[in-house]
N, C-alpha and C positions, 0 to 999 in steps of 0.2 A: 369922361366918365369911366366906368366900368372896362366898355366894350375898346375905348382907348388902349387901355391898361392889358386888357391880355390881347391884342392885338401887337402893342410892344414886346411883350414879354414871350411870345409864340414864338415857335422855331423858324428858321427863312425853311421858304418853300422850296424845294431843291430845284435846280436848273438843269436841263437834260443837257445830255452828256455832249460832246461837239463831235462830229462824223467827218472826220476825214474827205476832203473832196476824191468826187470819184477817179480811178485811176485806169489808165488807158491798158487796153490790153497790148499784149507782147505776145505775138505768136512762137512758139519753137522754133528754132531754125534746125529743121532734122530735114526738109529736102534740099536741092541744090541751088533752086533760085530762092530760095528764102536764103540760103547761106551766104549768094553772092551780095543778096540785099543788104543783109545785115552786116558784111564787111565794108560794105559802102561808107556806113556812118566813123566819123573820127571820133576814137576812143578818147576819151579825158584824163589824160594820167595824174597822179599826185606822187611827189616826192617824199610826203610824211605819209601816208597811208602805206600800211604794210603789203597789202595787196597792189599795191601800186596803180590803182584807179580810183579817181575820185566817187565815192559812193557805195562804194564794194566792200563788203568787211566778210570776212570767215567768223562764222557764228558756230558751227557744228563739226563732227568729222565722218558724217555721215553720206549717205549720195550726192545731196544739194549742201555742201555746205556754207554756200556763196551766197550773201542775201544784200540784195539795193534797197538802200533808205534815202529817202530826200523829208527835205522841211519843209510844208506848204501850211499855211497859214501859221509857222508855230505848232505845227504839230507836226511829228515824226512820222513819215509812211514807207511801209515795207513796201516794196515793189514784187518782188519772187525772189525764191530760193533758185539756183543753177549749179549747177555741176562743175562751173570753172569761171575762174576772176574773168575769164574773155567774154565768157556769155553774159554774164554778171553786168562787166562792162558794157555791150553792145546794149542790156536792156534800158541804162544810165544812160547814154549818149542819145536815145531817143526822147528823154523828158524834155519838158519845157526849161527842166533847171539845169540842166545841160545845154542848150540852146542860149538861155542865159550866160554860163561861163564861156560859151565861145565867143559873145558879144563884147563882152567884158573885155578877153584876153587882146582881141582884135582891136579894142577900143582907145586910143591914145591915152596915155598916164596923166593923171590927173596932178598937176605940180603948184604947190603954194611954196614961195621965195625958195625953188628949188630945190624941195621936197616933194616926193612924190607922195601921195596919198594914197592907202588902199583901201578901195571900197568894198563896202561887206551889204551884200541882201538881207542877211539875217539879223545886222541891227537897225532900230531904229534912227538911225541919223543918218544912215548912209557910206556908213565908214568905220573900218576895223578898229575895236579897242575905243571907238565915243558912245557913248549912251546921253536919253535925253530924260531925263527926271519930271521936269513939271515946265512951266510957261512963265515962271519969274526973270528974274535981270539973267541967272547964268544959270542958263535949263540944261547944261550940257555940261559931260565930266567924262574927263578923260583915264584910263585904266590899261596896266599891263599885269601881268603875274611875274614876278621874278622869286625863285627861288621857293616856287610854294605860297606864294604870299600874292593877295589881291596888292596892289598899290596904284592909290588915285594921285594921277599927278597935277590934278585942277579942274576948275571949274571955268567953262568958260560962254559967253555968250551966243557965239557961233560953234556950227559944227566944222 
């Protein structure tokens, strides 16, 4: 009837907004055992990050220009601004998503007919450049970017 009808027709009811899981605090390292603490942890380098730490990006050119982001849940979290890519780093190497890449890095290569596989957290299949669409015959497709350009190179039924 009626009450059907603008029940369809009514706008969807908004869905609150998604909160960030909460994030571990990072004390300063401004005295001396905090500082030896904090060189304790192995820094996570990266070869294409400009800053040359995974996680650490220069945002500003201000006091703190250094700020740490990780992905949890799919969503982007700032961690602190700092004063320098070290500090920046040291606060990186204590998340859990750094404790992650060291398991990773540690962890024997994963090789199908003598290719090595690289696995990725951040997609759903398990592995860099496969994504999983839906739960038909071939739920999974495979993607690289060359030259600017997405290109799907198939569909396939495993990841």
């Amino acid at each position: 009837g009626i009450a059907d009808l603008a029940a369809r027709n009514a706008p969807p009811t908004p869905r609150p907004a998604k909160r960030p899981a909460p994030l571990p605090a990072v004390p300063p390292s401004s005295s001396a055992a905090a500082s030896k603490q904090s060189s304790a942890v192995q820094l996570i380098t990266s070869a294409t990050n400009k800053t040359g730490f995974k996680g650490v990006y220069k945002v500003s050119s201000g006091a703190t220009p250094y700020h740490v982001q990780v992905y949890r849940n799919g969503d982007k979290v700032i961690l602190g601004h700092f004063a320098t890519a070290e500090e920046a780093a040291r606060c990186y190497a204590r998340t859990p998503e750094a404790k992650a890449d060291l398991a990773v890095s540690a962890a024997p290569p994963v090789l199908f007919d003598g290719v090595e596989l690289i696995t990725s957290e951040r997609s759903n299949s398990g592995f860099k450049c496969v994504c999983k669409l839906h739960n038909g015959a071939t739920p999974y497709y495979a993607q690289v970017y060359r030259k600017g350009k997405n290109v799907v190179l198939g569909r396939y039924a495993t990841a």
